[in-house]
C-alpha positions in Angstrom: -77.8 -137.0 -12.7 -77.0 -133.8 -14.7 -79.1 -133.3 -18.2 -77.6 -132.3 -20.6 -79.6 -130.0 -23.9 -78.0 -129.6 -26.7 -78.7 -128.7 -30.4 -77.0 -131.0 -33.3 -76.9 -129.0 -36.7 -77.7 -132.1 -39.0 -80.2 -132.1 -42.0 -82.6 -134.9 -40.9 -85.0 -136.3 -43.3 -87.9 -137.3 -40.9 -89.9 -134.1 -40.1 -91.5 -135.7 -37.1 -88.0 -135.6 -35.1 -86.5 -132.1 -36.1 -88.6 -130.3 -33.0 -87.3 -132.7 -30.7 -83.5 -132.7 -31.3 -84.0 -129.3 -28.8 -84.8 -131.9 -26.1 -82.5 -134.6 -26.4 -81.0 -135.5 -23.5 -77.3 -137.7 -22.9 -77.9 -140.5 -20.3 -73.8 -141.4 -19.7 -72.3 -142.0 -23.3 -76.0 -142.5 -25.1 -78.2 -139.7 -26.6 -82.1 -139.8 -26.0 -84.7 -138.2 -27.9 -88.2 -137.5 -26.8 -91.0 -140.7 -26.8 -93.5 -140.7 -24.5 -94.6 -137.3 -22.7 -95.3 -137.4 -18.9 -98.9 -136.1 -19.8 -99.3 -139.5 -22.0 -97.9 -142.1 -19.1 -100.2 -140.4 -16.1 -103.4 -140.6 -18.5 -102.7 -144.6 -19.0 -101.6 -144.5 -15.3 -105.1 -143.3 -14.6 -106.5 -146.1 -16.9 -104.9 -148.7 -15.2 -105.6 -147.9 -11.6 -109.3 -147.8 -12.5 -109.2 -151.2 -14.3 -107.0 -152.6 -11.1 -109.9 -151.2 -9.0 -112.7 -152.9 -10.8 -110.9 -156.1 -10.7 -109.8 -156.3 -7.4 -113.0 -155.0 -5.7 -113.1 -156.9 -2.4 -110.4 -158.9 -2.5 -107.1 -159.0 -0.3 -105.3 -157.4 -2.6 -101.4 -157.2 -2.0 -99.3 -155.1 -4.6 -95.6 -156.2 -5.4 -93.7 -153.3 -6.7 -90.3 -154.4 -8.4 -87.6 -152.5 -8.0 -85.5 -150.8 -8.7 -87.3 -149.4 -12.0 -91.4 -149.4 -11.3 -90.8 -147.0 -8.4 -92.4 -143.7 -10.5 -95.1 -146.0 -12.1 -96.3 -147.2 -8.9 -96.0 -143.6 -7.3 -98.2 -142.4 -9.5 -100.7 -145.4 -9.8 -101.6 -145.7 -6.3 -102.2 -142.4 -6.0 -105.6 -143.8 -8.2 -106.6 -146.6 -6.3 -108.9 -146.0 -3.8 -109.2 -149.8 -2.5 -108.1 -152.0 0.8 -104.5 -152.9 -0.2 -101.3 -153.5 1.0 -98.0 -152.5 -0.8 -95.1 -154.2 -0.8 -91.8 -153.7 -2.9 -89.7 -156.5 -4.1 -86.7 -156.9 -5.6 -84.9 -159.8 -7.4 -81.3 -160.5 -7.6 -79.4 -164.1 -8.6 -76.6 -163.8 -6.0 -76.9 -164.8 -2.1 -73.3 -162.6 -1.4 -70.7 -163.8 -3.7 -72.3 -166.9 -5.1 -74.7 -167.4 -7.2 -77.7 -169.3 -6.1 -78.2 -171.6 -9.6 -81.8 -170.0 -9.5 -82.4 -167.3 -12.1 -83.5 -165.4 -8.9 -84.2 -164.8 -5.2 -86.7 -163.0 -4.6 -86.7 -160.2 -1.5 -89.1 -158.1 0.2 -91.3 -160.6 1.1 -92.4 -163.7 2.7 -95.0 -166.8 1.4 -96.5 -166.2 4.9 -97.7 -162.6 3.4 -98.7 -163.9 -0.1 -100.3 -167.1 0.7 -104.1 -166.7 0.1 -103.5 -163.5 -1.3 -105.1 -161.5 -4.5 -101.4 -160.1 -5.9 -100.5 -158.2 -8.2 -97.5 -157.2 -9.5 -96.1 -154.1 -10.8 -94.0 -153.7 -12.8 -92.5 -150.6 -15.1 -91.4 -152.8 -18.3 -92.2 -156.6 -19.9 -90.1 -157.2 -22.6 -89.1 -161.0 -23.3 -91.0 -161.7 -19.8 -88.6 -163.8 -17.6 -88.4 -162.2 -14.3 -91.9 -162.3 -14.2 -92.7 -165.5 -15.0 -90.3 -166.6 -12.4 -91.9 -164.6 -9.8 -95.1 -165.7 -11.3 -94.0 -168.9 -10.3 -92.5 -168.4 -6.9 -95.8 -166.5 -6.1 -97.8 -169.8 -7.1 -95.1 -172.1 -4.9 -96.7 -169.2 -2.1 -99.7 -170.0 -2.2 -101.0 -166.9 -4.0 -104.8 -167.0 -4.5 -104.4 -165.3 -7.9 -101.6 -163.3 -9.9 -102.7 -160.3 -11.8 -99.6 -158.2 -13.5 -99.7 -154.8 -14.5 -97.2 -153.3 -16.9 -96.6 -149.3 -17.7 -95.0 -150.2 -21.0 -95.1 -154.0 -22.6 -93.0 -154.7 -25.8 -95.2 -157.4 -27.8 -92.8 -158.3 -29.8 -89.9 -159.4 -27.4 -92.2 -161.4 -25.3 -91.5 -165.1 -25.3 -94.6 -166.5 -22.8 -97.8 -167.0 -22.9 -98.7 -165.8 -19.4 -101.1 -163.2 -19.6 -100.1 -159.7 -18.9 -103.6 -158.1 -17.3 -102.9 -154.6 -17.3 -101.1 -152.5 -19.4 -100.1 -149.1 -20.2 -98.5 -149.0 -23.3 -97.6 -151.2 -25.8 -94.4 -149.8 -27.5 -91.7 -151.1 -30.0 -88.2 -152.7 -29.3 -86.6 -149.3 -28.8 -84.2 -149.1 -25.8 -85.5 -146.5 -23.3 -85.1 -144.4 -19.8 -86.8 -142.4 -17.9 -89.9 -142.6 -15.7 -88.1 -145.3 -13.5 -86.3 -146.8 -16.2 -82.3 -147.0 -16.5 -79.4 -146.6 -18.7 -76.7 -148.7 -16.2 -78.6 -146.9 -13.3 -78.9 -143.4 -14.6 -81.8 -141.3 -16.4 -84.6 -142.9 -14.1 -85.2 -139.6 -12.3 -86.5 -138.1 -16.3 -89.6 -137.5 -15.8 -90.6 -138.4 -19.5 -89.7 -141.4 -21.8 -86.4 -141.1 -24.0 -85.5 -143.7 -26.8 -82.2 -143.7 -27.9 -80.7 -141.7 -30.7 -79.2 -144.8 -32.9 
């Protein structure tokens, strides 16, 4: 995907955004500004994996990356963890072909055989109002999972609508619609190698 810089000659009240209007990036038809520097998501990266590592200690731990959008937060974590594991990426989808399976998803990437007994956690790049996960949550219990831990780069408290517990995060941000660092914009802007929230 080709960035695109650009400088827009508006008088903008907020102080805070003028240096960043240098960096704004257009993602499709959208316009992106500057959130969340790489520097910032590596050092919470870091965090996390030594949290995961305390926890898991031991255990047979088995990672479930989702995909498509936890690909560059899961790079970067297990580059920290420094325990037994396997890895395994996953992805979810609520067609079999051309019909839909009347589940709110099938799961793919792996088998019960691999998580029963198992200490999993998932990985994921963004929780917002929390349904995929806790219907993996529960497909991993149908498994036979020994336990379910989740971690989260970013987790928006105030879309989330469970009361599953979310072990790991992160960073807690707002409601704003991002990209970058794995996450998409219909499929583009995950290669950014920063966090953009759109220009409303």
């Amino acid at each position: 995907m080709k960035k695109h810089y650009f400088c827009v000659c508006f008088n903008f009240r907020n102080k805070d955004y003028n240096h960043l209007i240098m960096n704004i990036v257009k993602v499709l038809d959208k316009e992106f500004a500057p959130y969340i520097p790489q520097e910032k998501i590596e050092c919470e990266i870091r965090r996390v994996a030594k949290e995961i590592m305390r926890d898991m200690e031991g255990k047979k731990t088995l990672f479930l990356v989702m995909l498509n959008g936890a690909f560059m937060f899961a790079g970067e974590l297990f580059k920290h963890i420094d325990i037994p594991c396997e890895i395994s990426f996953v992805k979810y989808k609520s067609y079999s072909g051309t019909q839909c399976t009347n589940n709110a998803n099938v799961m793919i990437g792996a088998d019960a055989e691999d998580i029963k007994g198992r200490d999993v956690v998932i990985v994921e790049d963004i929780i917002d109002s929390g349904f995929t996960i806790s219907e993996f949550r529960r497909d991993l219990e149908a498994a036979g999972a020994n336990s379910i831990s989740i971690a989260a780069m970013l987790f928006k408290p105030n879309a989330f609508k469970y009361n599953y517990k979310v072990d790991y995060v992160g960073l807690n941000i707002g409601n704003e619609f991002i990209v970058g660092y794995g996450l998409d914009y219909n499929e583009y802007g995950r290669n950014l190698k920063e966090i953009y929230k759109i220009v409303e």
